[in-house]
C-alpha distance (Angstrom), angle and dihedral (degrees) to the residues before:
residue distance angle dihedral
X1 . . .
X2 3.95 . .
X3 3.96 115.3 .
X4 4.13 103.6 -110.6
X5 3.05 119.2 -97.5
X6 3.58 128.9 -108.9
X7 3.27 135.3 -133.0
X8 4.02 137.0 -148.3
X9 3.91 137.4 -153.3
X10 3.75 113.3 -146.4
X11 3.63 91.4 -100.7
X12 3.41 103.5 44.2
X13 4.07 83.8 52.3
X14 4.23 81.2 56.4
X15 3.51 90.7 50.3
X16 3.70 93.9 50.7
X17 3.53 94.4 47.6
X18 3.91 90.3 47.9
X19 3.73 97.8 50.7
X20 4.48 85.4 42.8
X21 3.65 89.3 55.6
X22 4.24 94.9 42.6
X23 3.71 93.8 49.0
X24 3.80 91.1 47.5
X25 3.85 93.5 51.7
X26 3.68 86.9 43.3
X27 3.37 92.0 54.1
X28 4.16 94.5 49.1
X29 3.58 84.3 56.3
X30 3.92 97.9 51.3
X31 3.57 94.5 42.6
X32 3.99 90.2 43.6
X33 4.16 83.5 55.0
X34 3.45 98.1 49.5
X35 3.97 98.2 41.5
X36 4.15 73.8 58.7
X37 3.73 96.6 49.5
X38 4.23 90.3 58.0
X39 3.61 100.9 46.7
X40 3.64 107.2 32.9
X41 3.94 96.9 131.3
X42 3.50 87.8 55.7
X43 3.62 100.9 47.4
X44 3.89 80.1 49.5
X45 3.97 95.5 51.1
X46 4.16 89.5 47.8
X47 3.77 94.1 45.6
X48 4.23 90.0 53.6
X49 3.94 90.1 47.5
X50 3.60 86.6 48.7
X51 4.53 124.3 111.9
X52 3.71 118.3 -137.6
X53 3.49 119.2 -112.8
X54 3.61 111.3 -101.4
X55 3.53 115.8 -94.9
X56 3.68 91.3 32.2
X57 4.11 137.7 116.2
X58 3.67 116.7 -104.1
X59 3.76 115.0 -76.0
X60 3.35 102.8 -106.2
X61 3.76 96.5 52.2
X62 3.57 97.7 105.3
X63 3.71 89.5 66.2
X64 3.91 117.1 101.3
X65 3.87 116.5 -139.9
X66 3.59 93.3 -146.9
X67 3.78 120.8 51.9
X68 4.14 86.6 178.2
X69 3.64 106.1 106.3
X70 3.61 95.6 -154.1
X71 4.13 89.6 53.4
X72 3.50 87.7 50.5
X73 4.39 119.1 118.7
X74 3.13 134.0 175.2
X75 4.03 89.4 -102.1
X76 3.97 77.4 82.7
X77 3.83 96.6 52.3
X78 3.73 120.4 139.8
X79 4.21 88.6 16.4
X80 3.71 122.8 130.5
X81 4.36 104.2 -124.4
X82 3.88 115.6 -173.7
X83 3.96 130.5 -122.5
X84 3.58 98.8 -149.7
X85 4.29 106.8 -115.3
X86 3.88 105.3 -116.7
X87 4.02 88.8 53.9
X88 3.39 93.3 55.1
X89 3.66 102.0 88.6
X90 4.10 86.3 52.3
X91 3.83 99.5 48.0
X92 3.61 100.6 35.8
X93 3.67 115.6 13.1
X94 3.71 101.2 150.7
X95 3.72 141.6 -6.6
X96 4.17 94.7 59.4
X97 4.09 124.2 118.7
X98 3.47 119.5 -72.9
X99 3.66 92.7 -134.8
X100 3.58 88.7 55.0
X101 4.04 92.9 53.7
X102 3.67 93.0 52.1
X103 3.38 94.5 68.1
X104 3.22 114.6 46.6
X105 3.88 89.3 91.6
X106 3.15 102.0 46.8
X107 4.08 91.5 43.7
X108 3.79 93.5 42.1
X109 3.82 80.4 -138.5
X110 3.99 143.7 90.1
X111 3.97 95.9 -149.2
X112 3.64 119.3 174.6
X113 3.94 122.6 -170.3
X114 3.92 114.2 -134.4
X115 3.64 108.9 -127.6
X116 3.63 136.2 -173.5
X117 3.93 99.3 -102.3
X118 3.60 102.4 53.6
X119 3.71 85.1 43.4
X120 3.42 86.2 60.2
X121 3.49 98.9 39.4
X122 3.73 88.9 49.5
X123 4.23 91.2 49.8
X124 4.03 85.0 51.8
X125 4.33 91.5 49.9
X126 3.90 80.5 50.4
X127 3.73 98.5 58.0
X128 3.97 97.2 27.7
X129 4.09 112.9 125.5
X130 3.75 97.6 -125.4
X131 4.04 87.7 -156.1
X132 3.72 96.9 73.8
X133 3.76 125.4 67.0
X134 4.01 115.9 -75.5
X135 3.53 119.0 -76.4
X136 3.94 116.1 -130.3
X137 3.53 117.4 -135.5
X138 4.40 118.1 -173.4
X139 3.43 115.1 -162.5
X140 4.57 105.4 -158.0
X141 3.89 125.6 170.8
X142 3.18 136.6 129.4
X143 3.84 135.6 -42.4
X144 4.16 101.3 -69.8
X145 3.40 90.8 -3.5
X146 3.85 88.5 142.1
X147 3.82 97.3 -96.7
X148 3.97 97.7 144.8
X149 3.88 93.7 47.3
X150 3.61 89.3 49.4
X151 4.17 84.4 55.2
X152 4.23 88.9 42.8
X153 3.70 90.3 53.9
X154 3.70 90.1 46.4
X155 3.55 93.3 48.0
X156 4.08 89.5 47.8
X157 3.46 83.0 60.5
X158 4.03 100.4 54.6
X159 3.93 86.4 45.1
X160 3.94 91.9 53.4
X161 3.55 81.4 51.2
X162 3.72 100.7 49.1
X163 3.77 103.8 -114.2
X164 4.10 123.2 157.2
X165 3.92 92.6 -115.3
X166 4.23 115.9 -149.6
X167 3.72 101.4 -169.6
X168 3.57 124.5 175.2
X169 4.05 101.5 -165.0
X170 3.45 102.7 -151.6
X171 4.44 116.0 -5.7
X172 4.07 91.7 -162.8
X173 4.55 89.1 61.7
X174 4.03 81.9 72.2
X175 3.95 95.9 60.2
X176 3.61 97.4 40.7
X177 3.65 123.6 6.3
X178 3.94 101.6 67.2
X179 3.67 94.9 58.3
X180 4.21 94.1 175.2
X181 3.79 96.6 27.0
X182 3.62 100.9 110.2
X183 3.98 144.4 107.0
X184 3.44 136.4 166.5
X185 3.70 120.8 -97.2
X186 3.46 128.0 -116.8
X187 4.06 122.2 152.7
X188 3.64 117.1 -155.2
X189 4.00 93.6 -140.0
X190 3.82 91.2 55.3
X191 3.50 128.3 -25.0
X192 4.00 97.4 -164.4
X193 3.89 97.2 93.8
X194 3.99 89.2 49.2
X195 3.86 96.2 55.6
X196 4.12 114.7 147.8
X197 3.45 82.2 -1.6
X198 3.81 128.5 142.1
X199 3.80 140.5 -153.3
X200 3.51 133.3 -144.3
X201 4.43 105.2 -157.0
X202 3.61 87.0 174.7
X203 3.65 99.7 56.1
X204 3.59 95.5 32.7
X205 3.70 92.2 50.5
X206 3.87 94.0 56.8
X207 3.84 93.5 50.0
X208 3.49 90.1 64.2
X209 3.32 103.0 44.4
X210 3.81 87.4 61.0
X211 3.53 101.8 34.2
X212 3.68 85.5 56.8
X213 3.75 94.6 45.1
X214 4.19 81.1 55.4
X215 3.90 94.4 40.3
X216 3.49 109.3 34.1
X217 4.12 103.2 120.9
X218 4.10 85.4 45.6
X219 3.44 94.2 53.3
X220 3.73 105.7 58.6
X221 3.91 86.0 49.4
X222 4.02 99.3 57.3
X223 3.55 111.8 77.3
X224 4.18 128.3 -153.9
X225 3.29 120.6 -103.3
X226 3.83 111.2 -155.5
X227 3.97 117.0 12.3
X228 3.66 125.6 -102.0
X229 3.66 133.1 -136.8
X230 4.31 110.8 -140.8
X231 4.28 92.0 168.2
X232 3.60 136.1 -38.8
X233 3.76 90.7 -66.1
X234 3.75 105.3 37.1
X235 3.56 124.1 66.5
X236 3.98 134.9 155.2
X237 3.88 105.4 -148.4
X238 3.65 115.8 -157.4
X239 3.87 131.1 -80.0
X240 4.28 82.0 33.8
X241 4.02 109.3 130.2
X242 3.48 115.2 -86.3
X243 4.09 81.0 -129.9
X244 4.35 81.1 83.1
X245 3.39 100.3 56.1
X246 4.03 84.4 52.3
X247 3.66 84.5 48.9
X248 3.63 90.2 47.7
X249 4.30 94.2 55.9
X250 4.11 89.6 42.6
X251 4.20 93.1 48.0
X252 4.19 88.3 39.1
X253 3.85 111.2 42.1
X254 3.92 80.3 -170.4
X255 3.27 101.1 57.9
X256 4.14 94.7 42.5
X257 4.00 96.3 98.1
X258 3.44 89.5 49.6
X259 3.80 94.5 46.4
X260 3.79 86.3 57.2
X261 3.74 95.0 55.1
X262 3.65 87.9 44.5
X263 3.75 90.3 50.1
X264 3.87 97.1 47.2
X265 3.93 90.3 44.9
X266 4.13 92.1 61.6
X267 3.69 87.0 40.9
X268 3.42 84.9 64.4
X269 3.39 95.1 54.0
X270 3.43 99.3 45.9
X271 3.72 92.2 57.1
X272 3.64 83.3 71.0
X273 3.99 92.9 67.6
X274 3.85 90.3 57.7
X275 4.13 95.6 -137.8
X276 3.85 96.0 117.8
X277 3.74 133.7 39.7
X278 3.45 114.7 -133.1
X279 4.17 130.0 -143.2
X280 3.65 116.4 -173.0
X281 4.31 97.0 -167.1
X282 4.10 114.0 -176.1
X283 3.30 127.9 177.2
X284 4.10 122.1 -148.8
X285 3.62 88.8 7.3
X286 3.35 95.7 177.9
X287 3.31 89.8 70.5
X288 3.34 96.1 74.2
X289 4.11 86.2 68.1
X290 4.03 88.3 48.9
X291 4.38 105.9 124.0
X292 3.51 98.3 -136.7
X293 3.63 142.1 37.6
X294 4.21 125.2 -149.8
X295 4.14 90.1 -117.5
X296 3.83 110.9 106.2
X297 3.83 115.0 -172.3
X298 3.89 116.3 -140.7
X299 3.99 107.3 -84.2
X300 3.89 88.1 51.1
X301 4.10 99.7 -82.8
X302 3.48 113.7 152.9
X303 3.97 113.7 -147.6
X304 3.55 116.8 -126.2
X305 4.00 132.6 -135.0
X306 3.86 82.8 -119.1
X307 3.89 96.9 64.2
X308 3.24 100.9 46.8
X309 4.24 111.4 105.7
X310 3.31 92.4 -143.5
X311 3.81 104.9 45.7
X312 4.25 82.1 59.8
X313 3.86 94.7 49.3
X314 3.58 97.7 48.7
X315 4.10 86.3 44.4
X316 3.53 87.5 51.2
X317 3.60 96.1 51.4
X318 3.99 89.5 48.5
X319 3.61 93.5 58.1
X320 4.07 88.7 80.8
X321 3.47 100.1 -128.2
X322 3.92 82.8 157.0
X323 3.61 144.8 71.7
X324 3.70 140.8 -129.1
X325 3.69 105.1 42.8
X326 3.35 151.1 56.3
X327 3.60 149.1 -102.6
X328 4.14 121.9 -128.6
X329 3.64 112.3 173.6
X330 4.38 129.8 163.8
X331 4.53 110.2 -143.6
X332 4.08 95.0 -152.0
X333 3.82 127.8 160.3
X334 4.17 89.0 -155.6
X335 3.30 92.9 103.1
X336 3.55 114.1 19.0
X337 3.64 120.3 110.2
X338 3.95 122.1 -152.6
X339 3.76 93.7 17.4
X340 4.08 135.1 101.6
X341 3.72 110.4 -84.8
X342 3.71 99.9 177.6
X343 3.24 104.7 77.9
X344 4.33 119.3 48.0
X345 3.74 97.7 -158.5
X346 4.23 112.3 122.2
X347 4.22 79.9 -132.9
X348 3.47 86.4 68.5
X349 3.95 107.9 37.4
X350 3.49 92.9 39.5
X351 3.69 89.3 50.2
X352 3.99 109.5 -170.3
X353 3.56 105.2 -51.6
X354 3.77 99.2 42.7
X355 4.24 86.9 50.6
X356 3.64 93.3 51.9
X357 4.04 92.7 44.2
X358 3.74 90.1 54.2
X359 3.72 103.4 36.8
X360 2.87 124.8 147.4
X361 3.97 102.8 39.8
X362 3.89 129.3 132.8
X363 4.35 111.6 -115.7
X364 3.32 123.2 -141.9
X365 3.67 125.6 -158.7
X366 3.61 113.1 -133.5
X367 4.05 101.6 -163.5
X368 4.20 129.7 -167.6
X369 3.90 113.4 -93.5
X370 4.00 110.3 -56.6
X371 4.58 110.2 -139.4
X372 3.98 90.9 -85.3
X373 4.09 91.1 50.4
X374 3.92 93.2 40.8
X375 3.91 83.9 53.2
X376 4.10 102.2 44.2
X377 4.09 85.5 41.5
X378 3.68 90.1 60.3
X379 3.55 95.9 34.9
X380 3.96 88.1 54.9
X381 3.97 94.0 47.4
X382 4.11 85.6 37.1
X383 4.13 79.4 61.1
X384 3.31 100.3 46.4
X385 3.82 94.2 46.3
X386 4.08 89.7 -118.0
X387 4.09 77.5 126.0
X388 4.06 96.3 55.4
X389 3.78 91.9 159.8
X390 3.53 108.9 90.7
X391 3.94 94.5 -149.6
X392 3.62 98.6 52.7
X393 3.92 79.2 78.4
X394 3.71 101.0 49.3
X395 4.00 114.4 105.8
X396 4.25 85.8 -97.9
X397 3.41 95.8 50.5
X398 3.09 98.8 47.6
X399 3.42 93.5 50.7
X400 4.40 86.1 52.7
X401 3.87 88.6 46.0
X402 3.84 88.9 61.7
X403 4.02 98.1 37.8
X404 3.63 82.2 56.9
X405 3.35 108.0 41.9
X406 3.82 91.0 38.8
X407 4.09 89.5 -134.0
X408 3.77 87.6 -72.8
X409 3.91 121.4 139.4
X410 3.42 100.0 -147.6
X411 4.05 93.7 57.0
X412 3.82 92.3 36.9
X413 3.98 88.5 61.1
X414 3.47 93.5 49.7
X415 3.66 102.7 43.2
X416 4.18 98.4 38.3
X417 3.74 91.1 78.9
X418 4.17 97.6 45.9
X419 4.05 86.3 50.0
């Protein structure tokens, strides 16, 4: 008997054709990445033996001579420096661009290009008097305008430097991503200041594990200072290492929200003593102002931003009611949900409540490529045969590879291997 047939409305026959065409670029891509990933040496051996285009710099101009951060100038703007592979995991284990994760496999290499905001950003961390509250500095552009690796290459720089890094990777993942990660609140000690709150153990449990990865010789040096009740059994009594009450979140999923309040609170107070700098990196922090988040209760109740425990610790913390440190934060309407993504201003994904909370902070404009990034970008793909087509590198194409792309990095990674 012949299957039934089925039948189509107009836009589910758009849909279709939409999701067909996605999964077949997405597919390109993968396949383009793992071709990569088997014949890297070779790719590396054709690239050397390879002539510059004429009209071009040398081929080796993309490369940075210092792969310090805090040697860095802007003599070595728009220049590819490398973050050598088994460190990776310890300087930036979470939090960077997607993109940028995908290839290091392929490339064999964690390359970052030094730009002219986290230059800046870095000059400003140089010159900062640690003895007044932090100073907040949002980066905003446009969509992959190379926000986040502006805040990695920042934060590369604090870790050469031997700051205790708090880094929340990406503040909009709490509202929407963990759609069933949620329980009410309820503190042993006193469950007053946690009313119609809610936790999120999943979350909260993951944030430790890699801020402890990141933090781990700080954190058995900073000692409590009051004691804190867990259950009936557990307690942490004061002048314990603040490495237990980490502990305490990773052994009891329950207890991990409240283990990050805990642990933000003595950070606090150990900012006081002066002995470790302090950089408090988010990602999409604007999210952390959003109304709503994507977890619906049974009866129809949708949770918002508000009520979630962690959303007011980490708000607490970013009021900078501490001293010696800084503030590093990206405004991005990526990955928001429920806000206005057309325009990229921090006016406008801040909205009025998120301004206010944050003012006064310095913005910096994080722009698409400028002509000496365009060219070291394609140069550096162009050597790692991530450009295969020889007349994408040709004075014309070129100049179509950059009408297209608009100069932006996000689009130019995408697009270089489909060219």
């Amino acid at each position: 008997m012949a299957a039934p047939m089925r039948v189509f409305s107009r836009k589910g026959i758009t849909w279709h054709c939409r999701r067909a065409a996605h999964q077949q670029s997405k597919a390109k891509y993968v396949a383009h990445t793992q071709r990569y990933c088997t014949s890297t040496s070779e790719a590396e051996s054709k690239s050397t033996d390879s002539v510059a285009a004429p009209g071009t710099f040398k081929q080796d101009f993309f490369r940075a001579t210092e792969n310090d951060p805090t040697n860095q100038t802007l003599k070595h703007e728009g220049q590819f420096y490398s973050i050598p592979l088994d460190q990776v995991k310890s300087i930036l284990p979470v939090g960077t661009s997607t993109k940028w994760q995908r290839l290091i496999q392929p490339f064999q290499e964690a390359s970052i290009m030094v730009r002219r905001p986290a230059l800046e950003v870095i000059n400003y961390l140089k010159q900062a008097d640690y003895t007044n509250p932090p100073v907040k500095y949002a980066l905003y552009g446009k969509k992959g305008s190379g926000k986040t690796m502006s805040l990695s290459h920042i934060i590369h720089y604090c870790h050469s430097q031997g700051w205790l890094i708090v880094h929340l990777p990406d503040a909009s993942q709490m509202n929407y991503k963990f759609k069933f990660d949620y329980i009410d609140n309820y503190s042993y000690k006193d469950s007053t200041p946690y009313e119609c709150m809610y936790d999120q153990p999943v979350y909260a449990a993951e944030w430790l594990a890699h801020f402890k990865q990141r933090n781990h010789k700080f954190l058995s040096e900073i000692t409590t200072t009051e004691a804190y009740v867990w259950s009936k059994r557990e307690t942490t009594e004061k002048g314990e290492p603040l490495l237990d009450v980490v502990n305490q979140g990773l052994k009891r999923p329950k207890n991990s929200c409240d283990a990050i309040g805990v642990i933000l609170k003595e950070l606090e107070h150990h900012s006081m003593s002066g002995k470790n700098r302090i950089l408090f990196a988010v990602k999409t922090v604007n999210g952390l102002f959003a109304p709503l988040t994507n977890i619906r209760k049974p009866g129809g109740y949708v949770i918002p931003v508000a009520e979630l425990t962690l959303n007011m610790h980490f708000k607490n913390f970013l009021r900078g009611n501490w001293t010696n440190g800084a503030m590093v934060m990206t405004v991005d309407s990526q990955n928001t949900r429920n806000q206005p993504n057309h325009d990229f201003k921090p006016l406008h994904l801040l909205q009025k409540e998120g301004f206010e909370f944050l003012d006064p902070f310095v913005p910096i404009f994080v722009d698409n490529y400028n002509e000496k990034e365009m060219e070291s970008c394609i140069e550096f793909y162009r050597h790692k045969r991530w450009i295969e087509n020889d007349t994408v590198v040709t004075e014309d194409g070129r100049k179509q590879l950059k009408f297209l792309t608009e100069n932006s990095p996000g689009l130019l990674t995408m697009m270089s291997p489909t060219m």
